[in-house]
N, CA, C and O atoms as a GROMACS GRO file, in nm:
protein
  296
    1UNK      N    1   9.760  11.994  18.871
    1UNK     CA    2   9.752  11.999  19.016
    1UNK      C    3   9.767  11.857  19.071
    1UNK      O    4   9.722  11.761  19.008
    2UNK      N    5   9.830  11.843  19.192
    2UNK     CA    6   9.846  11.733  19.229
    2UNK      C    7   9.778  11.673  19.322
    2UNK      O    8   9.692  11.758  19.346
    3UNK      N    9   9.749  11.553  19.416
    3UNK     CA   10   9.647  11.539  19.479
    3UNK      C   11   9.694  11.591  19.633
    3UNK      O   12   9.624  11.557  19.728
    4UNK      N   13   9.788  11.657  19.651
    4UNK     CA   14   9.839  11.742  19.772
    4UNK      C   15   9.773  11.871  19.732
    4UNK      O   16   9.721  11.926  19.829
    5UNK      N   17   9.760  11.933  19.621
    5UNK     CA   18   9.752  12.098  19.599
    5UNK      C   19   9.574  12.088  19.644
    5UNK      O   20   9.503  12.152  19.721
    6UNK      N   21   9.544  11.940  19.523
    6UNK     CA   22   9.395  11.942  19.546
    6UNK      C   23   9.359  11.950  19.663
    6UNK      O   24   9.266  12.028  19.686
    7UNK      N   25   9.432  11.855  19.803
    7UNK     CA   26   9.387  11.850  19.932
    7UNK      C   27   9.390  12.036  20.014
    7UNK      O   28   9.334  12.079  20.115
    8UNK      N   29   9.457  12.085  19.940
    8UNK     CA   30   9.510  12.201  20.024
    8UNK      C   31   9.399  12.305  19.992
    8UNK      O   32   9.341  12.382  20.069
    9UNK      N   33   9.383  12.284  19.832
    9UNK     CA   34   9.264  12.363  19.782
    9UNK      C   35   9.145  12.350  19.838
    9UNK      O   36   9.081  12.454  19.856
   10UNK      N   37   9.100  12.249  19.870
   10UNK     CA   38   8.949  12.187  19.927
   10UNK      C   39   8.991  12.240  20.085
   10UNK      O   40   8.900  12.277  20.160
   11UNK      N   41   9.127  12.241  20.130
   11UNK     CA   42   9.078  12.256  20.318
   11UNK      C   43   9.043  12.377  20.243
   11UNK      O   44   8.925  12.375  20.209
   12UNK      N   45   9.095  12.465  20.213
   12UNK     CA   46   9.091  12.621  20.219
   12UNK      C   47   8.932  12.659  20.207
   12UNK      O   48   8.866  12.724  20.288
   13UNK      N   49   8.891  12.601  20.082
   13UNK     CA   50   8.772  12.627  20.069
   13UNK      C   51   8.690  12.633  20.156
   13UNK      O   52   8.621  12.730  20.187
   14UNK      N   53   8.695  12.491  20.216
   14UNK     CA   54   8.598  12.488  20.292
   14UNK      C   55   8.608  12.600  20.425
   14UNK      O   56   8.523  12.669  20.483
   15UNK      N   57   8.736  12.583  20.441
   15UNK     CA   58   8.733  12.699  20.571
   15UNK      C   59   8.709  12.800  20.563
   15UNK      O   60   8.683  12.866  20.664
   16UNK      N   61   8.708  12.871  20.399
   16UNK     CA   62   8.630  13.020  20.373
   16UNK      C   63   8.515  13.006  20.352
   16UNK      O   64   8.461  13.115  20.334
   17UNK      N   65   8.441  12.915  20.345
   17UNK     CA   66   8.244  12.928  20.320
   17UNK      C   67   8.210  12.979  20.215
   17UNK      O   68   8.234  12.880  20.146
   18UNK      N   69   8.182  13.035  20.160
   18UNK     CA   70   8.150  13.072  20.001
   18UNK      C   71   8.188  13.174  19.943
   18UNK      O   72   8.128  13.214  19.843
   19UNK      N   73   8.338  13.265  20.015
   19UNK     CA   74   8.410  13.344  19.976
   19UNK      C   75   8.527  13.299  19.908
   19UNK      O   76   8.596  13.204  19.945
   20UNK      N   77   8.550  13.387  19.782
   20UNK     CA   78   8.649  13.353  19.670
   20UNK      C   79   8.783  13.405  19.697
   20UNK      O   80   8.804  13.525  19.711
   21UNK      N   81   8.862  13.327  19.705
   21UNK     CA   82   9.049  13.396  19.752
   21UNK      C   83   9.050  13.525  19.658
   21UNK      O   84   8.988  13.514  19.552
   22UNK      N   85   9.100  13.620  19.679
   22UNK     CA   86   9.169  13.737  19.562
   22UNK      C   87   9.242  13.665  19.494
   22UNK      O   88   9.283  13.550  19.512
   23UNK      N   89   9.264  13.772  19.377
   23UNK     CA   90   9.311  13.739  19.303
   23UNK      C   91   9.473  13.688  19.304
   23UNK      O   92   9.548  13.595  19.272
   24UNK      N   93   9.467  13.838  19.376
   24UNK     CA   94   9.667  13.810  19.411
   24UNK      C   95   9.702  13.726  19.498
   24UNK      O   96   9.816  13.680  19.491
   25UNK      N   97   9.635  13.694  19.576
   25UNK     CA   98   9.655  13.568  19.648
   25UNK      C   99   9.654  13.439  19.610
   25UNK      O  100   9.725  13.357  19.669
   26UNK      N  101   9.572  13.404  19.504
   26UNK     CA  102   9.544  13.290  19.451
   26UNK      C  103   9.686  13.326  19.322
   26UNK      O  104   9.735  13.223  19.275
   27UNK      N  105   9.712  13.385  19.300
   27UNK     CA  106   9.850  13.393  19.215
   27UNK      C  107   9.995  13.351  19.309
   27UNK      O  108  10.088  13.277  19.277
   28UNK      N  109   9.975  13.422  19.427
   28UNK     CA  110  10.076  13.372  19.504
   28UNK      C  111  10.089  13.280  19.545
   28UNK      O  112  10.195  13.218  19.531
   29UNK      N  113   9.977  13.229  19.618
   29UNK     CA  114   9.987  13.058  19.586
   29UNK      C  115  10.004  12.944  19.520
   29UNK      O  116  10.052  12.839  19.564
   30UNK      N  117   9.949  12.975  19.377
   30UNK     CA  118  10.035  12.911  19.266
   30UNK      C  119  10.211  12.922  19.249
   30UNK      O  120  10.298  12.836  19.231
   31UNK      N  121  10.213  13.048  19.261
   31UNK     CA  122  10.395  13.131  19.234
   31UNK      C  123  10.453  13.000  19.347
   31UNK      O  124  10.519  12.908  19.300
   32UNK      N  125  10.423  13.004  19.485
   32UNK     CA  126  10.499  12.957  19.612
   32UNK      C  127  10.488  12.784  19.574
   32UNK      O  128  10.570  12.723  19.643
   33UNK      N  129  10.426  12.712  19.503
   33UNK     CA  130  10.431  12.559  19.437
   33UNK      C  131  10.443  12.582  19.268
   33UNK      O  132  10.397  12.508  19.182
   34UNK      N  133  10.505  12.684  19.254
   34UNK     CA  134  10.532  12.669  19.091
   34UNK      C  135  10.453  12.598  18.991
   34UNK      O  136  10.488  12.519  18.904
   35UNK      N  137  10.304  12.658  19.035
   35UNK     CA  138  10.199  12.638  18.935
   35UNK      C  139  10.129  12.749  18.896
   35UNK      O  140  10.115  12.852  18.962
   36UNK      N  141  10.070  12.718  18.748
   36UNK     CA  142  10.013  12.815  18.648
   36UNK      C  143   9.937  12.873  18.726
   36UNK      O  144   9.842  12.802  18.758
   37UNK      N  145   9.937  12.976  18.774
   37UNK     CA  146   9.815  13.114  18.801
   37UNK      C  147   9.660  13.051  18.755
   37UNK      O  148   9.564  13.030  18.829
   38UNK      N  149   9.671  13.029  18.615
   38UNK     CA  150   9.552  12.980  18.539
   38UNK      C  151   9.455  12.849  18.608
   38UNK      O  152   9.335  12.822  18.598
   39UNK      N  153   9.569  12.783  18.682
   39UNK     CA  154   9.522  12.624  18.699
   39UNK      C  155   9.435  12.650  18.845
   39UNK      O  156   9.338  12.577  18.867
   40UNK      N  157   9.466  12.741  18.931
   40UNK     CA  158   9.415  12.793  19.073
   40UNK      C  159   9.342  12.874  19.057
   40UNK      O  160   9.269  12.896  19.154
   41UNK      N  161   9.324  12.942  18.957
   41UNK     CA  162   9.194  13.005  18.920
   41UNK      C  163   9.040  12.989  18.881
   41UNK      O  164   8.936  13.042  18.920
   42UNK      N  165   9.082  12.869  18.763
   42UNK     CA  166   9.040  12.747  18.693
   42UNK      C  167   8.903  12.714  18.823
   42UNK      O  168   8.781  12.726  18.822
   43UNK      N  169   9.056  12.644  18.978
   43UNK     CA  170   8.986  12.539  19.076
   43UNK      C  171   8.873  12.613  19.126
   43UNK      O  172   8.758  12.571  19.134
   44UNK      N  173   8.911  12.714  19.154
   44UNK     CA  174   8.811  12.815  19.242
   44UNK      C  175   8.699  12.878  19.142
   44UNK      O  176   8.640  12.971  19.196
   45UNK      N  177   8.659  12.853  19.023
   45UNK     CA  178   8.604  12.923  18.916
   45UNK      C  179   8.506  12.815  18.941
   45UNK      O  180   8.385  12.824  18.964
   46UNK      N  181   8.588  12.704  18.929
   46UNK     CA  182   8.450  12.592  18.908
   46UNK      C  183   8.379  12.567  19.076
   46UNK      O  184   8.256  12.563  19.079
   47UNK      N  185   8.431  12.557  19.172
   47UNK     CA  186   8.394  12.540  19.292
   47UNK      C  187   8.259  12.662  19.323
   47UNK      O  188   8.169  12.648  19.405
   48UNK      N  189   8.282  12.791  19.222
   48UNK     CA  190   8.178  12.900  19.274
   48UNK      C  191   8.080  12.871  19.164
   48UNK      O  192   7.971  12.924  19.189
   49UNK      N  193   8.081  12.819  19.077
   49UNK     CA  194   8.052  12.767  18.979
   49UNK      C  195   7.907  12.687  18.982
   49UNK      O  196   7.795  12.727  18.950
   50UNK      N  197   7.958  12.538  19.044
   50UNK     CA  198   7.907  12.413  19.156
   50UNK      C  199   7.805  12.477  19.259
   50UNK      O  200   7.697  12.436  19.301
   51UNK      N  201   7.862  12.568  19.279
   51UNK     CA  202   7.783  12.687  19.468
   51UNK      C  203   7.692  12.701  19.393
   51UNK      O  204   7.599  12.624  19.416
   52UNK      N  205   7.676  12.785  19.290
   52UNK     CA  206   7.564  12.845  19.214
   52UNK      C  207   7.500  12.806  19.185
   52UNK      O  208   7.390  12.853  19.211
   53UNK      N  209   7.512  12.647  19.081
   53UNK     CA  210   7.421  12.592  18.999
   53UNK      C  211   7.338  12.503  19.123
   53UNK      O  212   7.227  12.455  19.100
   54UNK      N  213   7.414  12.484  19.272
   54UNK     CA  214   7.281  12.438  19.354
   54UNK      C  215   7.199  12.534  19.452
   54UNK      O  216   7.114  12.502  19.535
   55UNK      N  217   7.247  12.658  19.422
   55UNK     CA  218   7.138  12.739  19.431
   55UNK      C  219   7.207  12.833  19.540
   55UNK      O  220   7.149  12.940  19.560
   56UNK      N  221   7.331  12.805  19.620
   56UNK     CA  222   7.382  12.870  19.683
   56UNK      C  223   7.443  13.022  19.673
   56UNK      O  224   7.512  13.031  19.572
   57UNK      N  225   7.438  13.140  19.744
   57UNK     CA  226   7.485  13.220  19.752
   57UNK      C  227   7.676  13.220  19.763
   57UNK      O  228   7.753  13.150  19.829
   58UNK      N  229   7.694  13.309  19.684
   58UNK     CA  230   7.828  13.324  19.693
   58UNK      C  231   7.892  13.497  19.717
   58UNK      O  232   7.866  13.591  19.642
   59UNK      N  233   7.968  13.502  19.823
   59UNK     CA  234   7.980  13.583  19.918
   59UNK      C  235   8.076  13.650  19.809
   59UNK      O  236   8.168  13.591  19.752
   60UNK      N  237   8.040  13.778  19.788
   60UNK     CA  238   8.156  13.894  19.710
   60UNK      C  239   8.291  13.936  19.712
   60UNK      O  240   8.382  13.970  19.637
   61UNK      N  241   8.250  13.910  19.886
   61UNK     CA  242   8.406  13.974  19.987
   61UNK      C  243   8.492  13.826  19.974
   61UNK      O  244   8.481  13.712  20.018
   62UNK      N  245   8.593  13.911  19.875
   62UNK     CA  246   8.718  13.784  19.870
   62UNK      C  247   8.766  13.802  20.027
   62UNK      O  248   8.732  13.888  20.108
   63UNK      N  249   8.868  13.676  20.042
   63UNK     CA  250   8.984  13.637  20.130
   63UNK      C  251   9.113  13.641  20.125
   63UNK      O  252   9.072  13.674  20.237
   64UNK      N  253   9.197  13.642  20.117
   64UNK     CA  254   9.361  13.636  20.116
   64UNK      C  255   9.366  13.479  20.185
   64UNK      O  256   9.335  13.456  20.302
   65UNK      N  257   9.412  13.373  20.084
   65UNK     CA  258   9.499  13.249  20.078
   65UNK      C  259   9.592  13.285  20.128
   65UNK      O  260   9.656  13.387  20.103
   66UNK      N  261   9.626  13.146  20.262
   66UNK     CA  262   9.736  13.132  20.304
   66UNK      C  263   9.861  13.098  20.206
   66UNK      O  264   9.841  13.013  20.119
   67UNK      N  265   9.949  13.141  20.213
   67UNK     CA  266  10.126  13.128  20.138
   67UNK      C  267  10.124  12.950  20.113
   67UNK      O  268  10.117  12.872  20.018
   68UNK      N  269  10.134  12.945  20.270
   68UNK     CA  270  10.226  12.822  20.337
   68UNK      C  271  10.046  12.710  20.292
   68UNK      O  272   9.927  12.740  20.287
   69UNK      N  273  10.106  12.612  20.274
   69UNK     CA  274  10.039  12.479  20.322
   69UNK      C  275   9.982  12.461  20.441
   69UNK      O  276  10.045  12.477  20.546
   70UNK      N  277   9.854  12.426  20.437
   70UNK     CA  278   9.780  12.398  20.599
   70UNK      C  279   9.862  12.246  20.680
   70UNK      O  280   9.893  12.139  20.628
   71UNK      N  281   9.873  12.280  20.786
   71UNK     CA  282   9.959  12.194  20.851
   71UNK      C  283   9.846  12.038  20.844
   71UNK      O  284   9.724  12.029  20.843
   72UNK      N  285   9.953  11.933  20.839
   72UNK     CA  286   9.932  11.795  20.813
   72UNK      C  287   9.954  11.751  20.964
   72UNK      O  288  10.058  11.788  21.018
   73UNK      N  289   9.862  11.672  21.036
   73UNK     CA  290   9.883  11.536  21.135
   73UNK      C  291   9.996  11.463  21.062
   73UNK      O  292   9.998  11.445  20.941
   74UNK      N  293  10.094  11.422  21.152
   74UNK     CA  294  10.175  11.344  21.134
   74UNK      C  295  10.138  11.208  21.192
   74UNK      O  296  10.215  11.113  21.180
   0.00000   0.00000   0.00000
């Protein structure tokens, strides 16, 4: 992952709160930057991961990931 995918991964997150992308979504998003399924799974595995071990609740009801890239300030 690169430090663009990482930035894109972290907005997302944060903008879902402690809900986990689906599955197929988090596949399509890899597919649309031609990265391993495995590696976006991986990110979000450990992020609910992190939630847990500080004691946080983590919300059941996945989300659907945006396709496209969150828009950048120019």
């Amino acid at each position: 992952l690169t430090a663009e995918h990482l930035s894109d991964l972290y907005e997302i997150w944060h903008a879902a709160g402690t809900r986990m992308p689906s599955l197929i979504s988090r596949r399509l998003w890899a597919a649309a930057r031609n990265l391993k399924p495995e590696l976006v799974h991986g990110w979000f595995s450990r992020r609910r991961y992190y939630l847990k071990k500080q004691g946080h609740e983590v919300s059941e009801e996945p989300f659907e990931m945006p396709e496209s890239a969150p828009a950048r300030a120019e």
